[in-house]
N, C-alpha and C positions, 0 to 999 in steps of 0.2 A: 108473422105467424110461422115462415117456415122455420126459423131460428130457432122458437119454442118447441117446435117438431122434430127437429134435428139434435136439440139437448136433451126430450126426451125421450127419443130414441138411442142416443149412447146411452142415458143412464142405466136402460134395458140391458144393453149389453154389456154394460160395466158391473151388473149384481154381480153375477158368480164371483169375478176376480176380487169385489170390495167383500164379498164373504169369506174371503181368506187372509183378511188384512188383519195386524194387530193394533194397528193404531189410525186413528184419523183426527184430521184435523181443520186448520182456516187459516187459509193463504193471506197473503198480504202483500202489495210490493209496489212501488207506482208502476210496474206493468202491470198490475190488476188485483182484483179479487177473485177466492173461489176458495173449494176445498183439496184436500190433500191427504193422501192413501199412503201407508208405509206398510210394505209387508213383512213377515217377521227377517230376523238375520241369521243367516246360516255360514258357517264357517267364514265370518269376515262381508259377507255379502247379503243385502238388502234392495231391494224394487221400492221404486215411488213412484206416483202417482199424483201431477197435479192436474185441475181442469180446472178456470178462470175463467174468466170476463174481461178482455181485455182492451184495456181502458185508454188506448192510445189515441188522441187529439178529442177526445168528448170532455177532458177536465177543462180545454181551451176553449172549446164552444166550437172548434176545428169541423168534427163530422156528428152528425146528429145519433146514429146508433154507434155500440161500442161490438167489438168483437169478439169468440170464442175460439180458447185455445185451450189444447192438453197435451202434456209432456210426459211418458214414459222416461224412466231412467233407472240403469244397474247400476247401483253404488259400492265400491270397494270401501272398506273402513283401512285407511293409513296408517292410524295412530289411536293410542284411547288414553287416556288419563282415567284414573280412578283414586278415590280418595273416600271414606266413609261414607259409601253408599251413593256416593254421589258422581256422573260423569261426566268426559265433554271427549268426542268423536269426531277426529278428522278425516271426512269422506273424498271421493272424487268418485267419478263415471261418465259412459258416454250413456246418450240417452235418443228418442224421437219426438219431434213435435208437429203437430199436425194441428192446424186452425184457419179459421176464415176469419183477418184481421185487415186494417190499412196498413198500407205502406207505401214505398213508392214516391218517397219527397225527393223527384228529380229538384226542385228550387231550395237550394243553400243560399239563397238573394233574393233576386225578383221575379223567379218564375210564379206569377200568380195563379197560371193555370193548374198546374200540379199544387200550388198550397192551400187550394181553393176544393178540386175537387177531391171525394173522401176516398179514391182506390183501393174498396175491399177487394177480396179476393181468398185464394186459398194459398195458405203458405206449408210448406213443408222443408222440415228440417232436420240435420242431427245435431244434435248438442252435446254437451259437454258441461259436467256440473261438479260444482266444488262446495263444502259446509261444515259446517259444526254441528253436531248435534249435543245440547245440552239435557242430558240425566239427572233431575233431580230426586230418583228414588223412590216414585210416586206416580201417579198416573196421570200428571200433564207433565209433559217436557216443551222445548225450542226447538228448533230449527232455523240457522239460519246460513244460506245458500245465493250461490252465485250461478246464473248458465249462462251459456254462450250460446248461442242455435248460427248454424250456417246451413242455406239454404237456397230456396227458391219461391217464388210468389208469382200466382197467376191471375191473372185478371183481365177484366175490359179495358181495352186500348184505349185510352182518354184523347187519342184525335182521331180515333175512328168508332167513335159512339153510334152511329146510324146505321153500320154492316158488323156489328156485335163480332168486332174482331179481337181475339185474344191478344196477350202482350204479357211476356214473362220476363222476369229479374230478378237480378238476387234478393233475398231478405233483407233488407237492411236493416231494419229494427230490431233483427234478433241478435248484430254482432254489436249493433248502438247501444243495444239498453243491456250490454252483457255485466256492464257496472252499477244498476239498479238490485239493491241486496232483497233479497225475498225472506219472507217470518214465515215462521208456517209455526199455531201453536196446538199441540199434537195431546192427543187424549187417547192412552192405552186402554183396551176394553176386554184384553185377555189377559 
């Protein structure tokens, strides 16, 4: 219940800024699903906006719920191609990510304690994202994108579960899964 109170509560506070979007769309990536917000491009420069479900160790049967993440991100356009109506856009940016996901696999072996228990917590990070945007001239286009998030994750100390003592580390999943490519497929509405 809190999880659905907490998503509907950003939604609340994400109207205004998704009232100023020109496109939106639906993410994809085995870090997860969700939707995704592009705002229009000014001089080389566009915002995006993903928010997810993120889906790490639930496809395993690993942790029983899955976690929520969203990334902010200013995009520089690099490069453009163009060709009869048609484009492809090489971006980069740094960006923020902010969610309450697991992580946390001290066991690269046999630590079954860590592979065992599901280590939510809240992660926070900045990132770094790189993509293509593909133009077909029309009002669906692609997206597709790489991030990197470097960060921090806080959480219940899984050997001290009885005195609800905190226990923080790096992200690790954000700089692990910086090689899982993300789709996002994008429907213009201005």
């Amino acid at each position: 219940m809190p999880h659905i109170l907490l998503a509907a509560l950003a939604l609340c506070f994400a109207s205004p800024f998704i009232a100023g979007a020109q496109e939106l769309g639906l993410f994809s990536s085995p870090k997860g699903i969700g939707a995704s917000v592009h705002f229009p491009e000014k001089d080389g420069i566009f915002h995006t906006l993903h928010a997810y479900v993120d889906i790490y160790g639930v496809a395993t049967s690993r942790c029983s719920f899955p976690g929520y993440k969203a990334n902010f991100s200013r995009q520089y356009v690099c490069g453009r191609f163009q060709r009869d109506g048609y484009s492809i856009a090489f971006y980069a940016g740094p960006g923020l990510s902010l969610g309450y996901v697991r992580d946390h696999d001290k066991g690269r072996g046999f630590d079954l304690t860590s592979l065992l228990a599901d280590n939510e917590g809240m992660a926070l990070a900045i990132s770094g994202d790189a993509g293509f945007l593909f133009d077909f001239g029309r009002n669906v286009f692609l997206d597709l994108s790489w991030t990197a998030e470097a960060g921090i994750h806080l959480r219940r100390n899984e050997a001290e579960w009885q005195y609800d003592a905190a226990s923080m580390s790096l992200y690790n999943n954000g700089l692990l899964q910086a090689i899982y490519p993300q789709l996002t497929i994008l429907f213009r509405f201005k």
